[in-house]
C-alpha positions in Angstrom: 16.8 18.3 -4.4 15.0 15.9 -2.0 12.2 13.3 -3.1 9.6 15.5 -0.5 10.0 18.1 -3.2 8.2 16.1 -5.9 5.1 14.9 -3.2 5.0 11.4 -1.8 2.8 8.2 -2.0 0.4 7.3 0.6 -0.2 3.7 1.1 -4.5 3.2 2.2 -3.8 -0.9 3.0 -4.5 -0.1 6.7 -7.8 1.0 5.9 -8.6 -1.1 3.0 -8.1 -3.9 5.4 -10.5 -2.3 8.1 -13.0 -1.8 5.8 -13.1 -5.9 5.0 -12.5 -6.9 8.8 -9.1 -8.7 7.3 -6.5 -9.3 10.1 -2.7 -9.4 8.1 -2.7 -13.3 8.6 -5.8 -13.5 6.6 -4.8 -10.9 3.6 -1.2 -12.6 3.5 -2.8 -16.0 2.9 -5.1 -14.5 0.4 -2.7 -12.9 -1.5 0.1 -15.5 -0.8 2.7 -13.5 0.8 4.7 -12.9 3.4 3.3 -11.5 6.9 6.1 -10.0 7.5 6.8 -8.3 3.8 2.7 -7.3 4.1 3.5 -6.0 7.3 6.1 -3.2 6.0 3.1 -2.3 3.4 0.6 -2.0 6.1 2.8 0.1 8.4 4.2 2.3 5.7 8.0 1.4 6.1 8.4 0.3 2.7 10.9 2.1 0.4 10.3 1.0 -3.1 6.8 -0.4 -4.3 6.8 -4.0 -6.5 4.0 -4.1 -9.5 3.7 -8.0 -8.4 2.9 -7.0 -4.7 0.6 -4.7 -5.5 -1.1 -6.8 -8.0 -1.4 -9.3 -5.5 -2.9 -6.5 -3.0 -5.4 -5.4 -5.2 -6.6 -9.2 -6.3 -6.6 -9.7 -2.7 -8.4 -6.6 -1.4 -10.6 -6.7 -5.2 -9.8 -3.2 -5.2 -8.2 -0.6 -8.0 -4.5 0.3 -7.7 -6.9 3.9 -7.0 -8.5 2.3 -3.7 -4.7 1.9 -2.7 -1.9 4.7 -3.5 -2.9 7.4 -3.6 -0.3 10.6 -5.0 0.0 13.3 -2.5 1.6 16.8 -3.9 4.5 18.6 -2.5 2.8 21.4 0.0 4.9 24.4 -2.1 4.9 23.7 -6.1 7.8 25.3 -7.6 
């Protein structure tokens, strides 16, 4: 079985971060990280999602872990 048969997670930080006017320099001081670790979040290129990261996101952002994944289902349930 491949992980596309169980749905996938869709990352909304790109739009989050449009919807504030926050450039990724400004959201990784605010949420002290990285540039380039926020960067994988905001392009969608990261594998495996850490609770601390995404805790920091949502302080950041002062949004709901909701406003940010969101779970999409597999097109064909079985």
């Amino acid at each position: 079985m491949n992980d596309l048969e169980f749905g996938t997670i869709k990352l909304h930080l790109r739009e989050l971060m449009e919807e504030r006017n926050l450039s990724l320099s400004k959201l990784s001081y605010r949420a002290e990280m990285q540039r380039t670790q926020l960067k994988h979040y905001y392009d969608g290129s990261i594998q495996r999602l850490d609770m601390a990261v995404l805790s920091r996101l949502c302080y950041a952002l002062k949004c709901d872990l909701n406003d940010l994944l969101e779970y999409i289902p597999p097109a064909k349930q079985s």
